[in-house]
LUMBATI-887754 format. One record per residue: x, y, z of N, C-alpha, C, O in turn. Coordinates in steps of 0.1 Angstrom, whole numbers, plus 2048, in hexadecimal, padded with zeros to 3 digits. Atoms other than C-alpha are relative to their C-alpha. Last residue first. Layout:
<sites>
XYZXYZXYZXYZ;...
</sites>
This chain:
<sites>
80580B80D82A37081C7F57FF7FC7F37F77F3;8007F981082C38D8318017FA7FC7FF8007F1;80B7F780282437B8527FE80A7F67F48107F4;80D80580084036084B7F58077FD7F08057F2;80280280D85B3798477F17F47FC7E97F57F3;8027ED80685338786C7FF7FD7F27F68037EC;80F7FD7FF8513638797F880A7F97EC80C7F5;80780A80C86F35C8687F38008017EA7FD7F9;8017F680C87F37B8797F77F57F87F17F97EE;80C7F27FE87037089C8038017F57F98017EF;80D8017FD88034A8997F380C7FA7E980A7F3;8038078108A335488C7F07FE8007E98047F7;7FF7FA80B8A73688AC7FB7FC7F27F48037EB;80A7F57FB8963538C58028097F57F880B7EE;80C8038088AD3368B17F68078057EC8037FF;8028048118CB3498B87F57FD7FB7F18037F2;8067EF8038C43548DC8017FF7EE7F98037E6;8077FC7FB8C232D8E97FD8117F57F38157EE;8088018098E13268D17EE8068077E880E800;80280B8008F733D8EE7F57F97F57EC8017F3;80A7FC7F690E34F8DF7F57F68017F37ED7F9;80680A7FD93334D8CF7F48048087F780D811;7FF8027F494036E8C07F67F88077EA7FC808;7F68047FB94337689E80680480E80F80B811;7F87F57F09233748968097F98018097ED801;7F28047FD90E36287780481080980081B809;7FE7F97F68E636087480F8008058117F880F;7F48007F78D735785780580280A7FC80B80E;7FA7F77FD8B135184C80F7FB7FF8127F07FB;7F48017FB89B344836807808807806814804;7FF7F87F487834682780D7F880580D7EC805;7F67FE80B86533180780E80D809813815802;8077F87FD84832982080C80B7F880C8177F9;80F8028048453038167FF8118017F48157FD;8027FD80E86F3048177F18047FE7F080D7F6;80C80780387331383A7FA8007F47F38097EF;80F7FE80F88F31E8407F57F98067F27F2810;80A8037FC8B03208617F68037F37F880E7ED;8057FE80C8D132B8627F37F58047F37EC80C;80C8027FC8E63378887F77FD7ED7F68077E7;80880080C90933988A7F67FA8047F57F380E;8118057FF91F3428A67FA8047F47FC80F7EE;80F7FF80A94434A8A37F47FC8047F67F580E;8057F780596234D8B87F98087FA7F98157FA;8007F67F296732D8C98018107FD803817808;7F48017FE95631C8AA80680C810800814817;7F97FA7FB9303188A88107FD8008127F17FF;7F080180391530C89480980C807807818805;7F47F37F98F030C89680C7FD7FC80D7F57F3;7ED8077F98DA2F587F80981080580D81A800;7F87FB7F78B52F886F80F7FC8088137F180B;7F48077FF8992ED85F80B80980280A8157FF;7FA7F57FA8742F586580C7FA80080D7F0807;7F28007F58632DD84E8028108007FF81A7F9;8097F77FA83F2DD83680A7FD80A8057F6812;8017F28008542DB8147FB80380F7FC80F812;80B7F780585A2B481780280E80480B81080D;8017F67FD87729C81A7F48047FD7EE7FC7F5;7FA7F681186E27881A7FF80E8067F9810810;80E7FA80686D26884380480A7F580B8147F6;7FC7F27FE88424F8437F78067FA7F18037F0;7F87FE8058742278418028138037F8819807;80380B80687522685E7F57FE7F97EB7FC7FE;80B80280787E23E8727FE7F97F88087FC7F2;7FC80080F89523988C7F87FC7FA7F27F27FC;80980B80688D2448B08027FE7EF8028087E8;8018028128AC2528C17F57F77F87F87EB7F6;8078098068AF2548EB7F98077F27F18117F2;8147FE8018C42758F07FA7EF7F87FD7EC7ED;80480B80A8EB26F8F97F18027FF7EB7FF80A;80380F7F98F42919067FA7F67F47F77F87E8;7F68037F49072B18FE7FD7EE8048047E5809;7F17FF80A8F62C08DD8077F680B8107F0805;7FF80A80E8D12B58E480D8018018117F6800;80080E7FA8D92BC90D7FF7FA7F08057F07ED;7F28077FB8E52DD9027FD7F57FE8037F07F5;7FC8057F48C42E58F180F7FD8048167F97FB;7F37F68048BD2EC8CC80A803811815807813;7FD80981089F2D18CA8118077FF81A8037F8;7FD80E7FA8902DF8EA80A7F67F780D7EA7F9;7F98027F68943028DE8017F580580D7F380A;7F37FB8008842FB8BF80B7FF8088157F9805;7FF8098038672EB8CF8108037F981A7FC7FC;7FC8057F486330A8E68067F47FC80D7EF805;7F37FA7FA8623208C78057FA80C8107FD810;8037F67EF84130D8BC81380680381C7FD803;7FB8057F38442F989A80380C807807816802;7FB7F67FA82D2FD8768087FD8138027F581A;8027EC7FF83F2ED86B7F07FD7FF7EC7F37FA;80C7FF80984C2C88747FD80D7FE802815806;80E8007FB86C2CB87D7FA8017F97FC8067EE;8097FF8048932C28737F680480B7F8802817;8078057F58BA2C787A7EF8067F97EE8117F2;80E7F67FB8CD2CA85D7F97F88087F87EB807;7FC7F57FD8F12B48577F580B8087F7811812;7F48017FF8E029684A8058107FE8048177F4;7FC8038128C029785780B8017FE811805807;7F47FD8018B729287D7FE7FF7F47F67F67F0;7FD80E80789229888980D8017FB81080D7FA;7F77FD80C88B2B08A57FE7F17F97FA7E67FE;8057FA80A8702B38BF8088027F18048087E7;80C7F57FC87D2968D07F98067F97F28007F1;8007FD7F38962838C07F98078037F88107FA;80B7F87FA88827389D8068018118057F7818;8048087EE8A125F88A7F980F8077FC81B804;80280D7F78A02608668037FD80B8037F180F;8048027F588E27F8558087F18038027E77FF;8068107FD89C28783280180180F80A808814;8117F77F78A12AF82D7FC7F58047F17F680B;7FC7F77F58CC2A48267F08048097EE807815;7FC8097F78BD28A80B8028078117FC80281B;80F80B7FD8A42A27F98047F48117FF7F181B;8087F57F58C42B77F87F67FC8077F47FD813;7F87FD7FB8DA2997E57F480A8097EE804811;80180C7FA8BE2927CE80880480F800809817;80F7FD7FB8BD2B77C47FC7F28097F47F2812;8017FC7F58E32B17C17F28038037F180780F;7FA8097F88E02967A68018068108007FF81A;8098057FD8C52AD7948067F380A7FF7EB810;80080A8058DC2C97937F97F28067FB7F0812;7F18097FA8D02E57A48027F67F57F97F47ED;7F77F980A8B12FE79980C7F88008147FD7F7;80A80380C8952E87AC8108027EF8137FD7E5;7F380480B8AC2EC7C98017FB7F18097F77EA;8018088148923007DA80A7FF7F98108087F4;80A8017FA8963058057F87FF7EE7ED7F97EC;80A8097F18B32F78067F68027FD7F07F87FD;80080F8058C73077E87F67F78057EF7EF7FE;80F80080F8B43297F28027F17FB7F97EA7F8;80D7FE8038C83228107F17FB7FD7E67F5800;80880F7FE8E631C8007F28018087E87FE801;7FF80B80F8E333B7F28027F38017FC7EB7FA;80E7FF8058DE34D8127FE7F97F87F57F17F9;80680E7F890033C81D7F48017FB7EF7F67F7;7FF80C8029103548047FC7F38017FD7E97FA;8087FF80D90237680B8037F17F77FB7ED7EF;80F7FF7FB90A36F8327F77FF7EC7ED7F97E7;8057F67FE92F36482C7F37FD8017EF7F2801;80A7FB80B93E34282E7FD810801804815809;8027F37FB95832E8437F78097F87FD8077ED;8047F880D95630A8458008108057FD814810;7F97F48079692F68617FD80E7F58058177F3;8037F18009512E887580880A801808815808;8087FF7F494B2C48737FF80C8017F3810803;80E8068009592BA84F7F480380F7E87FF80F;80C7FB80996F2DA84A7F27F48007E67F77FE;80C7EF7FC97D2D08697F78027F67EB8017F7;80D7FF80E9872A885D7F88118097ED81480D;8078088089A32AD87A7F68007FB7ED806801;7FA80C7F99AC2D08887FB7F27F67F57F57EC;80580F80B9A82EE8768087FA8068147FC808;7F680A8029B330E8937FA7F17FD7F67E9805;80180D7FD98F32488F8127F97FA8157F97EE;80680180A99734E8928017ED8038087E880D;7FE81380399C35B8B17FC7FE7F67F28047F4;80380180D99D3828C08037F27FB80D7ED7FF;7F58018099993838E07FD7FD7F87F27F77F6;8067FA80A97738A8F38138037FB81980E7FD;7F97F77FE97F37491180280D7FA807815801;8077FC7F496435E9058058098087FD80F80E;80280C7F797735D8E37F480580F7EE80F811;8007F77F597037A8C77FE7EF80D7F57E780F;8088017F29703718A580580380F810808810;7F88067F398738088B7F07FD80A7E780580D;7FD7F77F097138986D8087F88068097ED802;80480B7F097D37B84C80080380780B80880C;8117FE7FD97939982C7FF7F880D7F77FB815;8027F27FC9A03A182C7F07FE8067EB803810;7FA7FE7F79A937B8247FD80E8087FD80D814;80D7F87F599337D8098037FD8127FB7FB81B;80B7FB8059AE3787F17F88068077F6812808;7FD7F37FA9C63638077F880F7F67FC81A7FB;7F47F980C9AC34A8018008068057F880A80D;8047F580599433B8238128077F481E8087F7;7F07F77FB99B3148277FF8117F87FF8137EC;7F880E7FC97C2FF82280D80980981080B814;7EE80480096B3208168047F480A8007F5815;8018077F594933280980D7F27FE8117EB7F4;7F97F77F494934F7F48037F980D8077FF818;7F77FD8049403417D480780680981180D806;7FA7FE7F59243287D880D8097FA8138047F0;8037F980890E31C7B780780B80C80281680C;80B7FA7F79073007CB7FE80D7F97F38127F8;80D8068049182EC7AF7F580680B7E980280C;80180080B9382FF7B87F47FE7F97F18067F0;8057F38019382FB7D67F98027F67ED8047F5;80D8007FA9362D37D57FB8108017EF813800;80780580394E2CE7BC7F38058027EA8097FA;7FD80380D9722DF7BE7F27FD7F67F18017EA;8027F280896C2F07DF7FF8007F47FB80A7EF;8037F37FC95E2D67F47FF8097F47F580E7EE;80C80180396A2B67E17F480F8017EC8137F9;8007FE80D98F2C47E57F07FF7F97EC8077F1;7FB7F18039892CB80A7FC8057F17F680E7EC;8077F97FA97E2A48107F880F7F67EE8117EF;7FA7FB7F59992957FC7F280B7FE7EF8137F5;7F77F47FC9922827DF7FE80580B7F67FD811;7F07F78059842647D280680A80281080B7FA;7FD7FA80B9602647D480B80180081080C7FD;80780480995D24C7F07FB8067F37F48007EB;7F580680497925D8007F47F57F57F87F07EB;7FA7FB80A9642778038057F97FA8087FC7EE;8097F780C9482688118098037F78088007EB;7FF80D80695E25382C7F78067F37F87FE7E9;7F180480796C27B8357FD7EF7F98047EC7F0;7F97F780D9482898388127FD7FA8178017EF;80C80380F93B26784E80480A7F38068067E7;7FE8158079582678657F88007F37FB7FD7E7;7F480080395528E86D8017F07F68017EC7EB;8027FD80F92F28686F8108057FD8108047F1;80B80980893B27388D7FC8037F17FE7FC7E8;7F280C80495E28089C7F37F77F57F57EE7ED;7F37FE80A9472A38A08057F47F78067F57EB;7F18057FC92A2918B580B8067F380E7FF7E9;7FE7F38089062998BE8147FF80081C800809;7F77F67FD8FE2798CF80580C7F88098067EE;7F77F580B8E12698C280A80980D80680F817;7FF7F47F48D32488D38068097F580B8057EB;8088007F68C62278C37FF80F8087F581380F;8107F98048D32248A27FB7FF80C7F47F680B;8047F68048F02118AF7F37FE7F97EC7F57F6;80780680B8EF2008CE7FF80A7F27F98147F4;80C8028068FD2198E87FD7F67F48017FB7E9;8078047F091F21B8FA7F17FC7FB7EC7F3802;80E7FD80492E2128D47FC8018137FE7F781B;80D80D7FF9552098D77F28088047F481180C;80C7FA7FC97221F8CB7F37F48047EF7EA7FD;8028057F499320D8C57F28058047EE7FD80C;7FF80D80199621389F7FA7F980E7F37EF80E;8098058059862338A28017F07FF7F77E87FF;80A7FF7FB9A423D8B67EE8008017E780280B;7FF8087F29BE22E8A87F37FF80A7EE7F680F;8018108039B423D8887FE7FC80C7F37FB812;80A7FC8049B626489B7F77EE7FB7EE7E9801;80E8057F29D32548AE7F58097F97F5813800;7FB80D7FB9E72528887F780080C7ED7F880C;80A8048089D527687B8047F08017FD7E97FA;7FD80080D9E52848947F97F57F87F47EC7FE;7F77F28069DD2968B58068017F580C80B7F1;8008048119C22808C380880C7F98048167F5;7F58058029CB2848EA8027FA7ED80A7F27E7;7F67F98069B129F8ED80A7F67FA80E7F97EF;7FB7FC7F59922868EA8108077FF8178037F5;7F58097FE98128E8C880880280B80C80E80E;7F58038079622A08CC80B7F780280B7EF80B;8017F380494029D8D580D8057F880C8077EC;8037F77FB9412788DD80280D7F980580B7EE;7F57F880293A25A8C780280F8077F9816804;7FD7FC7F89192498D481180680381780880E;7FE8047F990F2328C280680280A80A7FA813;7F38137FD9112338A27FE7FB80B7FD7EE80C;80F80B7F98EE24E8A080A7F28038077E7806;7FD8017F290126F8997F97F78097F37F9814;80A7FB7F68EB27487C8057FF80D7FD800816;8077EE80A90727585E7F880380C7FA80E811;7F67FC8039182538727FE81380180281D808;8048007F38F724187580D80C80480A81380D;8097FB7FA8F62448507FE80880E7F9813811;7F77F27FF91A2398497F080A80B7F1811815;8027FB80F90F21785680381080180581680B;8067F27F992020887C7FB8097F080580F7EB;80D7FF7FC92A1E587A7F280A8007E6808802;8088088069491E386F7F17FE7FA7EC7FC7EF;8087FD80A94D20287F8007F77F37FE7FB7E8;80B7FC8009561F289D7F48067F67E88067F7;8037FB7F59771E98947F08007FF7EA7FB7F6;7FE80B7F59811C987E7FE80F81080180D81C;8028107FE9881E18608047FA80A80F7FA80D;8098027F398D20586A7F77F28007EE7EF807;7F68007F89AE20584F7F58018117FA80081C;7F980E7FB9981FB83780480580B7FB803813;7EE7FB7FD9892228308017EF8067F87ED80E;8017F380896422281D8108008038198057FC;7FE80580995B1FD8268078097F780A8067EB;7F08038039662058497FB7FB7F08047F37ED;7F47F780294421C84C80F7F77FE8187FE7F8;7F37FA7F392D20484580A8067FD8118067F3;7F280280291720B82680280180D7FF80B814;8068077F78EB21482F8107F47FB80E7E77FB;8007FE7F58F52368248067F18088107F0810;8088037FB9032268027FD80580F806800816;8048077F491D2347F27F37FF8037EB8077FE;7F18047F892C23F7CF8007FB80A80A7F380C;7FC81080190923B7BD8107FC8048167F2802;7FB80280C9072637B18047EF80080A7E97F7;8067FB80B8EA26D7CB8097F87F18037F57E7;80A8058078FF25A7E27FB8027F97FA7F87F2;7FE80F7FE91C26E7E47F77F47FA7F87EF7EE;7FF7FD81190228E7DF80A7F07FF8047E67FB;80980580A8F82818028048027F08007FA7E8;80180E7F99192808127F37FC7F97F37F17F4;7F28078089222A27FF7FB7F28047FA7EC7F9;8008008139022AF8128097F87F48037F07EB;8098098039072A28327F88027F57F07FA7EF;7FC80E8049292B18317F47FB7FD7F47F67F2;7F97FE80C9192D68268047EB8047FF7E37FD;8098018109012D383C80A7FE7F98087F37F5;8088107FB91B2C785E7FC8027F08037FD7E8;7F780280A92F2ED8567FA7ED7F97FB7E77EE;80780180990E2F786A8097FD7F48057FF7E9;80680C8059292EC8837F58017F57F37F67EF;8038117F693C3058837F87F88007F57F57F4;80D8037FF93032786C8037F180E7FB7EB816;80180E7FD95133A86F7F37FC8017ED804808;8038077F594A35C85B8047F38028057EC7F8;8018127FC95336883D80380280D80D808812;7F58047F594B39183B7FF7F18027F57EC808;7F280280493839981880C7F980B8177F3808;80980D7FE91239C82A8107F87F98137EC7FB;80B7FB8099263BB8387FC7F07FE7FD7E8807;8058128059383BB85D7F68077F47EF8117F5;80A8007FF94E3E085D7FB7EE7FF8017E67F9;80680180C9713E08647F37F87FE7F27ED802;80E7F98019783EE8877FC7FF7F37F48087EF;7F97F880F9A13E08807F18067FE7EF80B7F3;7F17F78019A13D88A37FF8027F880780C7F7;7FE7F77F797E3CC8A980D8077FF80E812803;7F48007F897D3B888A80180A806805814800;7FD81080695A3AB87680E7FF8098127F480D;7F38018079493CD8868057F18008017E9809;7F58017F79293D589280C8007F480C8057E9;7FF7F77F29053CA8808117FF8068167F4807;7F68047FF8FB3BF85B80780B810808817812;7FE7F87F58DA3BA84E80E7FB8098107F080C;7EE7FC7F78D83AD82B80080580D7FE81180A;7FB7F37FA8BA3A181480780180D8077F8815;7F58057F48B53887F980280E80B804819806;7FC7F17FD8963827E980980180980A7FB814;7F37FD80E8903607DD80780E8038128127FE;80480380E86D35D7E980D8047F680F8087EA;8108057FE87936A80A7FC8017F47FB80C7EF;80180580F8A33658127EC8008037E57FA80C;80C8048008AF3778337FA7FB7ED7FD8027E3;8027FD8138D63818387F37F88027F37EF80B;80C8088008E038A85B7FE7FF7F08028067E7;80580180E9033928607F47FA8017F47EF807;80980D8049113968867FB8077F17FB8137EF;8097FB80792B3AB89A7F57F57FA7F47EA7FF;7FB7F780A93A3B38B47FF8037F780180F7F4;7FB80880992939A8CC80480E7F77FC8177F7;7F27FC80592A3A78F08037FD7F280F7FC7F1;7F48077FF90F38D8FD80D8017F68147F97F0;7FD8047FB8F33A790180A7F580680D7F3812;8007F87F08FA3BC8F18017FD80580C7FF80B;7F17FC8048FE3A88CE80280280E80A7FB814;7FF8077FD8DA39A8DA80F8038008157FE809;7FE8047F18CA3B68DF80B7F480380F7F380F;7F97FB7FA8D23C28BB8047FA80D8107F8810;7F48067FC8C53A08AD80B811804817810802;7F98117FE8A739C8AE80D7FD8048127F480B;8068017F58973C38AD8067EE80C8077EB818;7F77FA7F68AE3C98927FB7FD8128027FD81D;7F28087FC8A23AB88480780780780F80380F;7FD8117F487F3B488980C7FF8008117FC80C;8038017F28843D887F7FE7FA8038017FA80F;7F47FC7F58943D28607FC80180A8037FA812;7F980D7FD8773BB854810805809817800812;8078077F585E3D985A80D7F58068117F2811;8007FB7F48733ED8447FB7FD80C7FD803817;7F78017FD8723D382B80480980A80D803811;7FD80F7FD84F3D282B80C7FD80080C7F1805;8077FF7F484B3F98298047EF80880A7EC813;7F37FC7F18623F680C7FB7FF80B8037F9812;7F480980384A3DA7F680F80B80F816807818;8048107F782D3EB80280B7FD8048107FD810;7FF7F67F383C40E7F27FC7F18098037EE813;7F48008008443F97D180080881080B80A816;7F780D7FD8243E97D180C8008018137F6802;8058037F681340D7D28067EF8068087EB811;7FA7F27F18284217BD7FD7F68068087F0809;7EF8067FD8223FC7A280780A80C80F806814;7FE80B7FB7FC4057A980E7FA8008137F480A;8068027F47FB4277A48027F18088057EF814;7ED7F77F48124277857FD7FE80F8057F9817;7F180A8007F940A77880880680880F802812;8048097F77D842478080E7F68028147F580D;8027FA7F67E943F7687FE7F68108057F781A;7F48027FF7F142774F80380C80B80F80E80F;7FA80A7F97CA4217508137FC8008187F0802;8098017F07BF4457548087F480180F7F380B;7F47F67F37D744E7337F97FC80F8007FE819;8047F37FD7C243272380D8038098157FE810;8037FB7F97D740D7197F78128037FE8197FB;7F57FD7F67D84026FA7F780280A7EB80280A;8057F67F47C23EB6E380A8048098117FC80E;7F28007F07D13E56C47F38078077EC810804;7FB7F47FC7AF3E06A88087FE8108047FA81A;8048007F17AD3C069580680D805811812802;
</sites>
């Protein structure tokens, strides 16, 4: 049989075409820096933020934009390297663990919470399953713990005495003391301590290497200072179950990777693939949103107004009538998912869409309002969208 090669014309025409997909390929990334710069300069400006990490994930592709400084006094630069406070997007991670939990047959959502700790036998959460707990659906637990909880004795006390203003499953309050509850009766339903499960188990199996319960003196140097409303320097004071509500601290080249987790976990262990599927599950439907455990959902394609409505004060602050689905609606690829997070010196912003293989980040160290986060997050995904 005779080799057929290539002609000088046709290794000629190849070079032409790999020039030409490799000149696309930058053009298209210089497009994508001009949206984000376009997204998220104004925004720094306009609410003083110092600095911010964008990290964007498209077909797997990871890329970096990195604005200001991580510490105004030591003017050390923000890279995709600088850990950030994430706050409450600290939520995925518990309502992860909480599903992986189950994934391995240690609990049951549809378990009351005192079966997981005795010592809240004969209170209210007799009654109350961990479920409703993960979606802020008990009944109406408030935002956070009232000040006078200052040891882990009136912290009990204070679950013990608590009573439901709401029926549960009926209403969602957006509530710290809540999925707090659910990420600590989780742990203990694996045996160990919160923190330990975090760094020992759950990172680890994400394939996570830069992301923190309690930041090492190690990369001690890399943690920005955030910036209070007064624009002091602050970093988050860990109060009870924090790492489960919104203690985590992460970088930008780190979070992307979860992510990619999120948005194909195909590559994962098949106990946490279960586990992710669980976190994208649909079960109570408030408005334009649906709750899953830890991530906030929509159907895709979804309008920027529906976002906003979904990302709202009044979601975060008030009791919102809660419809429960029945049975929960299965994950699927065609969602917009999503979760902010703040501490009093940080703002986080992350957001995919698995059907469209597309992700973003958005961390600052200096609180702002979610309104300008999901405008930002919004346009660049629009922008990664239209090159897919």
């Amino acid at each position: 049989m005779r080799k057929v090669t290539p002609s000088g014309l046709g290794f000629f025409t190849l070079a032409c075409l790999s020039l030409g997909a490799s000149a696309q390929a930058a053009e298209s990334e210089a497009a994508l820096k001009r949206t984000v710069d376009e997204a998220i300069r104004p925004v720094m400006e306009k609410n003083g933020v110092p600095g911010m990490a964008v990290a964007v994930t498209a077909g797997g592709k990871h890329y970096f934009f990195n604005y200001g400084v991580a510490s105004k006094e030591s003017g050390q630069k923000v890279s995709e390297n600088t850990i950030f406070e994430i706050g409450s997007i600290s939520k995925t991670f518990t309502g992860t663990l909480g599903a992986y939990a189950e994934a391995q047959g240690k609990l049951s959502l549809a378990d009351k919470a005192s079966k997981y700790w005795p010592a809240l036998a004969g209170s209210s959460f007799d009654t109350i399953p961990l479920l409703d707990l993960g979606t802020y659906t008990a009944g109406g637990l408030p935002l956070q713990f009232p000040d006078g909880v200052t040891t882990r004795e009136k912290m009990l006390a204070y679950y013990r005495n608590w009573q439901p203003a709401y029926p549960t499953g009926t209403h969602r309050q957006y509530s710290n003391p809540s999925i707090g509850l659910f990420g600590y009766l989780a742990a203990r339903s694996m045996d160990a301590p919160y923190d330990t499960l975090m760094e020992k188990k759950l990172l680890p199996m994400l394939g996570l290497t830069g992301t923190y319960a309690k930041v090492p003196e190690a990369r001690m140097g890399d943690y920005a200072y955030g910036y209070s409303k007064a624009n002091k320097p602050i970093r988050v004071n860990p109060g009870f179950m924090a790492s489960e509500m919104y203690g985590v601290k992460t970088t930008a080249a780190d979070f992307i990777k979860f992510v990619d987790d999120n948005i194909d976990p195909s590559k994962l262990d098949p106990v946490m693939q279960k586990a992710i599927a669980s976190t994208h599950t649909g079960y109570y439907r408030i408005g334009p949103m649906t709750q899953g455990l830890g991530w906030e959902l929509y159907p895709y394609p979804v309008t920027l107004d529906q976002l906003l409505d979904g990302n709202s004060t009044d979601m975060a602050r008030k009791a919102n009538k809660a419809e429960k689905l029945t049975p929960p609606q299965p994950a699927r690829k065609e969602l917009f998912i999503n979760k902010t997070g703040s501490t009093n010196g940080f703002g986080a912003y992350a957001a995919f869409v698995p059907a469209k293989d597309i992700g973003v980040v958005i961390l600052a160290n200096k609180a702002y309002p979610n309104a300008e986060r999901v405008k930002a997050g919004y346009r660049i995904l629009q922008a990664l969208e239209g090159q897919n």
